[in-house]
N, C-alpha and C positions, 0 to 999 in steps of 0.2 A: 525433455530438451528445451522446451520452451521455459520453463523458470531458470536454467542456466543463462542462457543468453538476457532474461529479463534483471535475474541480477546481477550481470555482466553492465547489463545499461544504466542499473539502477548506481552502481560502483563509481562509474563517471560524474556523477552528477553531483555538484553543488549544492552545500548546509540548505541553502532558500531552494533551489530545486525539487529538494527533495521533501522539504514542509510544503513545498504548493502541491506534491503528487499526492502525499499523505491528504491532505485536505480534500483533493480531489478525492482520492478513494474513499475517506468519512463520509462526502456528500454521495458517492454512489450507493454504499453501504445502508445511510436513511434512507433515501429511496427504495432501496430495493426489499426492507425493513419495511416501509410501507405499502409498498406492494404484496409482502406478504399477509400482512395483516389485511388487505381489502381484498384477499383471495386474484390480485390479478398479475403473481410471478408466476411466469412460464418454466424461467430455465434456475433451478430452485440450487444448484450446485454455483451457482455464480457467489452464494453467499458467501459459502465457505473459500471461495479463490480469493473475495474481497477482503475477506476478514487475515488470510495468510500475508497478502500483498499488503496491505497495513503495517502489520509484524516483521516484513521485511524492512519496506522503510523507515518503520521509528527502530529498528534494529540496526541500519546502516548508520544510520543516520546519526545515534550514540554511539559508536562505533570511531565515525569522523569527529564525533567533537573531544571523545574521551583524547583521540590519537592530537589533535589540536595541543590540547594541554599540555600533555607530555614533551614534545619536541615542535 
């Protein structure tokens, strides 16, 4: 339920809104990249939620721009 509603939120948001969550999510993603590698990630499922949540928004996000061109 919770990714329904996140890509419900993520659907509203504008071309630059949605490059600044992406960017966010890259910088969480190293982080949490380097936390693995220095053995000090706790919640180790968080990877793979950040690496999805990524996917969604450069997924949306072509999505808006392809629809852009068109009409």
């Amino acid at each position: 339920m919770k990714t329904k509603a996140r890509i419900a939120d993520l659907r509203v948001m504008t071309d630059d809104q949605l490059d600044d969550e992406a960017l966010k999510l890259k910088k969480e993603q190293f982080n949490l990249r380097f936390q693995r590698a220095s053995g000090q990630l706790q919640d180790t499922a968080r990877v793979r939620v950040v690496r999805r949540d990524i996917a969604r928004v450069q997924t949306l996000a072509a999505q808006k721009r392809a629809a852009k061109k068109e009409g």
